[in-house]
N, C-alpha and C positions, 0 to 999 in steps of 0.2 A: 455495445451490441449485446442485445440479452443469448445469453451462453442457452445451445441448444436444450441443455435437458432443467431448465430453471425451473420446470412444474416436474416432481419426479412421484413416479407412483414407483412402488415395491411392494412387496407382500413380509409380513411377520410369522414365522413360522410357515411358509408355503401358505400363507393365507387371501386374508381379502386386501386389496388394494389396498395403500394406505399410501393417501396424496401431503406432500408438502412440498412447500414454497417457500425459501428460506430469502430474506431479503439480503441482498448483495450491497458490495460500499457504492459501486458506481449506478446503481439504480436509484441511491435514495438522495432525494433529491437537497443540496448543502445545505438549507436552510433546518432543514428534517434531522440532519447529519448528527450526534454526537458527536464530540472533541475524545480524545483519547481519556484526557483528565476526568471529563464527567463519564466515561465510560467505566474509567477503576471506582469510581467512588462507590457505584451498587456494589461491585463484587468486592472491595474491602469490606465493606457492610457483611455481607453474605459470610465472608470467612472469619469475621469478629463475631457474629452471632454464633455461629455455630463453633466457636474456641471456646466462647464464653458459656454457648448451654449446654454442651456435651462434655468438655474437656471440664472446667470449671464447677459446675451444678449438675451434673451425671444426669441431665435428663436424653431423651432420645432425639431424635434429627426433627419430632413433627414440629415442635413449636418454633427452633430456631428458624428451621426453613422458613413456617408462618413469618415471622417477625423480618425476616430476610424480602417477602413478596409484599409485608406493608410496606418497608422502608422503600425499594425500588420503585412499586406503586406510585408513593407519593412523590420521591425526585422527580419520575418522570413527566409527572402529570405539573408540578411545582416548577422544574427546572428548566426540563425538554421541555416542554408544552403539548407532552402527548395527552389524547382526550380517554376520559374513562372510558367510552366505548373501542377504541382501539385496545387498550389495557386488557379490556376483557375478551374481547379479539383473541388477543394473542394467548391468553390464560387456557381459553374454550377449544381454540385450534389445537396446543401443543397438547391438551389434555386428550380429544380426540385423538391424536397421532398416538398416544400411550394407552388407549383404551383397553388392547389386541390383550396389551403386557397387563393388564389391570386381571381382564376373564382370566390371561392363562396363569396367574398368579391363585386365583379363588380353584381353579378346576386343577391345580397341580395340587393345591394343600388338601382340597377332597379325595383328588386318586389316591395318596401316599395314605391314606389313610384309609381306605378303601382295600389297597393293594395287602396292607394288615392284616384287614378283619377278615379278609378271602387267605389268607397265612401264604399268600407268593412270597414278602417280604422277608418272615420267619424262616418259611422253608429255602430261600436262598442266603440264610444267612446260617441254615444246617447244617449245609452243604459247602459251602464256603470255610469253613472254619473249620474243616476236614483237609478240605480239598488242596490248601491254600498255606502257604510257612510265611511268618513275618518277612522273611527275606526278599521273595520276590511280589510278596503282595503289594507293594505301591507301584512298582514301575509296568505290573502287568494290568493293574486295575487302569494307569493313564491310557497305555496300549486298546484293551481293553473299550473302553467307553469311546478312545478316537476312532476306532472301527466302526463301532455300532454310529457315531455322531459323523460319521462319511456318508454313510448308508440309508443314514435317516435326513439329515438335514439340518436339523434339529437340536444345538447342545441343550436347550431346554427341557424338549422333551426326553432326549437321554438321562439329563439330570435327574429328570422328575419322578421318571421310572425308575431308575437303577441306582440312584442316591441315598437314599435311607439305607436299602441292600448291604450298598460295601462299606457305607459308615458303621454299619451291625457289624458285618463281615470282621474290618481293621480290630474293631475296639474287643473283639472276639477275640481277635490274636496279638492283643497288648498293643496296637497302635492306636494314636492317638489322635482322634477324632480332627483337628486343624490338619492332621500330614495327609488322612487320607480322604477329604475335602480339597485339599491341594493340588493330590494325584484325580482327580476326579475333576476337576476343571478345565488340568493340564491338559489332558483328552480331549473333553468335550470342548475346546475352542479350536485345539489343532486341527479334530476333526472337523467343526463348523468351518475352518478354512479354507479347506481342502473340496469341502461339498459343494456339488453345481446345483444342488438342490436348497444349500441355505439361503435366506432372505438375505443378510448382510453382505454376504457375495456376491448375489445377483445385482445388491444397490452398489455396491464399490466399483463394479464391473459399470454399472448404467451411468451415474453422473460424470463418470472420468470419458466418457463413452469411450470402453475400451472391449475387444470382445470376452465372453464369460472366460471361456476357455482358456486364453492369453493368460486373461488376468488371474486364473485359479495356479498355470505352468508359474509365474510370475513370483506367487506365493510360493510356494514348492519347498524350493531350497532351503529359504530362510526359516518357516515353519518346521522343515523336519529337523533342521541344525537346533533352533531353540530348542525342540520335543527331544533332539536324543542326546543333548545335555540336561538337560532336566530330566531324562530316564534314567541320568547316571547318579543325578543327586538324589531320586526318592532311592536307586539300587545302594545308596551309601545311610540314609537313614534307614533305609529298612535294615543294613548289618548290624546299628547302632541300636535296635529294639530287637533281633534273636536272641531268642532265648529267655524271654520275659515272660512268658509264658507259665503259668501257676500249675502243677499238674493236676491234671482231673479239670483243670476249667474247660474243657472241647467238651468234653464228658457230660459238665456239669449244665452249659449251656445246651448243648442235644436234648439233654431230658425234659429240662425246662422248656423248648420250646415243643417237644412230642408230649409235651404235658397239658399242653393249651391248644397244639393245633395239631389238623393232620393232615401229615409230613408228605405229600403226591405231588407226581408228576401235574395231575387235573388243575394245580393250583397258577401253574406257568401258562394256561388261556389267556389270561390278560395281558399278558407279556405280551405274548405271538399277534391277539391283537394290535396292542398299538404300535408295534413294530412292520407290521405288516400292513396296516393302515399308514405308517408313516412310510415306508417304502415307495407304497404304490402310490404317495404323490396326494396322498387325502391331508387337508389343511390341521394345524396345529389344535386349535380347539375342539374339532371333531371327533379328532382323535384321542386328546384327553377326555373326550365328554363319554367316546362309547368305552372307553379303558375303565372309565367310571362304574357306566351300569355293567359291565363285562363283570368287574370285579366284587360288584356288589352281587348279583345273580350268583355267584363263585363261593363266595361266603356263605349265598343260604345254601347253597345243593352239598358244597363239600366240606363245609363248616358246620351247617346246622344252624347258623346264625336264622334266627327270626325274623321276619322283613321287616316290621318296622326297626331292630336293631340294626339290621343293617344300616338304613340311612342314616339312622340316629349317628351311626358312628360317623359315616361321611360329613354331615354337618358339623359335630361337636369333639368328634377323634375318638380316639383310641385307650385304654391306660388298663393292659390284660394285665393279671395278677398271677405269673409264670410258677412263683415261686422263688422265682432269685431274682436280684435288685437290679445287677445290670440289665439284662434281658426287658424286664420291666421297661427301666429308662430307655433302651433301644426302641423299645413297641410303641411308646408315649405319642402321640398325634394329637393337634388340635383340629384337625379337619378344619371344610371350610370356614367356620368362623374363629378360627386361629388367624386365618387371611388379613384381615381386618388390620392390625399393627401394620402388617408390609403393605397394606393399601395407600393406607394414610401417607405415610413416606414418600408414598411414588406418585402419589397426587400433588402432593405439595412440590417437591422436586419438579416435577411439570410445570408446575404453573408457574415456579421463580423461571426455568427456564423458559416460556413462553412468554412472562417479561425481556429477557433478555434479547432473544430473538426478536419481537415486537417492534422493541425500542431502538433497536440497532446497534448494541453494542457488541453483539455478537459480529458482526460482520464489520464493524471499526477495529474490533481486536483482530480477527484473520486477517483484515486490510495488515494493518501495523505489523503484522507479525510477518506478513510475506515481506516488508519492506529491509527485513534484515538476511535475505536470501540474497548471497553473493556465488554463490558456486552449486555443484550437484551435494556438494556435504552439507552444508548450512540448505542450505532448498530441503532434504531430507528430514535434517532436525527441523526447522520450522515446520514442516507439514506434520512429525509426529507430535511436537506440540502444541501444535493448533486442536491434532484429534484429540489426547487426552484434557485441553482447555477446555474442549466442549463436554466431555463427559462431565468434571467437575461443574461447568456451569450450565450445562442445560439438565444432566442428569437421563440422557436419551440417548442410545450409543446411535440411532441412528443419523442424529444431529453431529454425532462426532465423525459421522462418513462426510454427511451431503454438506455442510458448510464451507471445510477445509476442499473438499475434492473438488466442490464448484471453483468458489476463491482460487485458487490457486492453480486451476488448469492453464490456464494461457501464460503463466509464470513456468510452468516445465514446455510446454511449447516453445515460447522463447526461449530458452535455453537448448534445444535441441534434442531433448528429453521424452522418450516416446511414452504413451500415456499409462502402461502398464506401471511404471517407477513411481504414479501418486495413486492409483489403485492398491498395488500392494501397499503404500505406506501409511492412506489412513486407515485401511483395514488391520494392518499390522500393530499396528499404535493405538488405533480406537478402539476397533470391537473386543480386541484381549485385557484392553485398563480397564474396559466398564465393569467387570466384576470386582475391583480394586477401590471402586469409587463407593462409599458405603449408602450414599443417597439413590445412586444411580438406578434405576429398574432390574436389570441385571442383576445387581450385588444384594438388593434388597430379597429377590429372586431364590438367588445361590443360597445365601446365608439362610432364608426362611425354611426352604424345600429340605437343606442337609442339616440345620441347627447348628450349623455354626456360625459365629458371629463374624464379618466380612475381615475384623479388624485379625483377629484368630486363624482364619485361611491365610490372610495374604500372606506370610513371610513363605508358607508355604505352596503358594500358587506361585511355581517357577516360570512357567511360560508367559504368564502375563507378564515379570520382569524383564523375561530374556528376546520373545517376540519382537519388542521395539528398542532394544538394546542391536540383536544383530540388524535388525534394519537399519539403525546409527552406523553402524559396520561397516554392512554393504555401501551406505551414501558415501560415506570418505573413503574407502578403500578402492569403487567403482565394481565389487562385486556384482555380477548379476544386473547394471547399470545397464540401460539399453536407452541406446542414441538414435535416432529417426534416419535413416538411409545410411542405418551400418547394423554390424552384428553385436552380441550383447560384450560386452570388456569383461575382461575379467584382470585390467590392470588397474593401475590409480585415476581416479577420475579426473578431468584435467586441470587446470591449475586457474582457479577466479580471476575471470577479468574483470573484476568490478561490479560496483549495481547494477540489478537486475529492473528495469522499470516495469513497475504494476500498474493497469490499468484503473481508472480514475485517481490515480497519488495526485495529493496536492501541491 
């Protein structure tokens, strides 16, 4: 029976609808079916190309990917016997679905750049490096950003805004650009967790059909557990960098930037803008697009910027000449056609994942994977590895919601498992690794917006390790575990009576 929510629309950043239909194992019909074997064979291909062009020959993710979407291409069409027109089906669909992340990728590297040449950026990074001691700066900057990312919806648009800021801010007070991109994610997902206004909540909450609300109580626990261990560990690197601080560099950097810009409150409009545009519930792009001209109009009145240098900059960035070298490299922007490198990436990561989806191997591996679910602990780990499977192979967190969350709903059903326990778990597991995943939209995203490179964040992006580490937790421990006509346990969860049957197994 086709599962009620098989056509799912959502919105990306409180935006416009965005439909997908992912195909299921018992929908397609066995002749159509891949074998499990012919299902690894594309994605060993995918992880040999990209060993071999990135690890091996230093080049960047676009051409492996390329190489990655011929080779699958052709099995499929060679092996499956799927038709070029499906191929490109599924290439044109999945890219579609990534478009939202395509605009707000071009309008995020213009505002940052934008935000510059109007001196919000500069000037919050005056004021910060005053305001602010190596000590407590990383675990209030996580703090920090998950409030504003409650508030807003949005870890995007928090990113996008207030990113460059506490990267200038950290690197102001000797911290080091990967820790506090770390603490800046830590935030911005906790928060996106937590918000009834983010897009990937509303969709975890919809395919699971579970209510928003439930499913946001659901999250709770386990997201503040991971955020206030990992507020412990940026409160223990921030001891390990006081006091590194050179004297006269607070001094040195104020002047440098009262040397290029001027240093007003008038400069924080754009702010209030798009925060208050995203508040009141105005869509992701719109809100980067009027943050844009907000910021560029900002520039000429309280900058003196020239209008056509204003957009000049918005297009081609930024590179003031402060007078001192860090500040300099702080200010550096490629504006939008910086865009362009993270485009590419996320085009191509689309379309290998639009193969996969396509072809059906996406849904042969959820199948397989649910088939090693014997208990509420193994059911848990397999659903968080089904979400982080999908980031890795479609490169779309939102694919790492609606795949696993479909697949697998009538497997926590059976089991007596109320539906709240697979909402939190691929939200838990999915939407926190996409920034981990370096092809992924998300990570492509992160890394372009803050400059640093995804590979550089991650040791220190704690919540994305620790999010679907305590949900492993709660599955075997029965934390937080909620059973259909009982209340939630908070003892062991009970003990496996054996296989669980999934619908269409062979």
């Amino acid at each position: 029976m086709r599962p009620r929510y098989s056509h799912v629309q959502t919105k990306r950043g409180n935006g416009r609808m965005v439909e997908f239909e992912p195909r299921l194992f018992e929908e397609i019909p066995v002749v159509d079916r891949p074998s499990l074997a012919e299902s690894l064979v594309p994605i060993v291909g995918m992880v040999v190309f990209l060993s071999v062009g990135i690890v091996g020959f230093g080049l960047g993710p676009q051409f492996p990917l390329l190489w990655g979407i011929a080779f699958t291409g052709l099995f499929a069409w060679y092996r499956l016997g799927t038709s070029w027109e499906d191929l490109y089906d599924g290439i044109t669909e999945s890219l579609l679905m990534g478009m939202q992340a395509i605009l707000i990728i071009f309008l995020a590297y213009t505002l940052v750049s934008t935000l510059i040449q109007a001196g919000t950026i500069p000037t919050l990074m005056y004021y910060g490096v005053e305001l602010l001691t190596p000590m407590v700066f990383l675990p209030l900057t996580a703090i920090l950003v998950a409030v504003i990312t409650v508030a807003i919806g949005s870890s995007w648009t928090a990113v996008g805004a207030l990113g460059v800021a506490f990267i200038g801010v950290g690197s102001g007070l000797g911290i080091p650009a990967p820790m506090t991109a770390g603490a800046i994610l830590s935030g911005a997902y906790t928060g996106d967790k937590l918000s009834p206004l983010s897009d990937t909540t509303n969709l975890a909450a919809a395919v699971t059909d579970t209510d928003l609300y439930t499913h946001i109580s659901a999250m709770r626990p386990g997201s503040m557990l991971a955020l206030g261990i990992s507020l412990v560990l940026y409160g223990v690197l921030g001891l390990s960098v006081s006091g590194n601080i050179p004297a006269g560099r607070i001094a040195e950097i104020q002047t440098a930037i009262e040397g290029s810009y001027s240093v007003t409150p008038l400069v924080f409009v754009p702010l209030i803008v798009i925060f208050g545009l995203a508040i009141y519930g105005i869509p992701a792009l719109p809100t980067l697009g009027a943050g844009i001209f907000v910021s560029a109009l900002t520039s000429i009145v309280v900058q003196g910027t020239g209008f056509a240098s204003a957009w000049s900059a918005a297009l081609s960035g930024t590179a003031p000449e402060t007078g001192m070298k860090l500040v300099n490299g702080l200010l550096e922007s490629g504006g939008m056609t910086d865009a362009a490198w993270a485009i590419t990436i996320v085009m191509a990561a689309l379309a290998l994942g639009g193969l996969f989806e396509r072809t059906g191997i996406l849904a042969v591996l959820a199948h397989h994977l649910a088939r090693l679910c014997h208990g509420t602990g193994s059911t848990t780990g397999v659903t968080a590895l089904s979400a982080i499977s999908m980031n890795v192979l479609a490169a779309e967190q939102y694919i790492s919601i609606v795949v696993p969350g479909m697949s697998l709903r009538n497997l926590y059903s059976e089991q007596g498992l109320e539906s709240q326990n697979l909402s939190r778990a691929v939200e838990a597991a999915g939407t926190t690794t996409s920034a981990l995943v370096p092809w992924t939209s998300g990570a492509v995203y992160m890394s372009g917006v803050l400059g640093v490179p995804t590979m550089q964040y991650a040791p220190f992006y704690f919540f994305g390790f620790l999010s679907p580490l305590v949900l492993l937790f709660m599955g075997a421990t029965g934390w937080r575990i909620v059973y259909k006509d009982s209340v939630e346990s908070t003892d062991a969860a009970p003990a496996d009576d054996g296989p669980v049957s999934v619908a269409g197994e062979d």
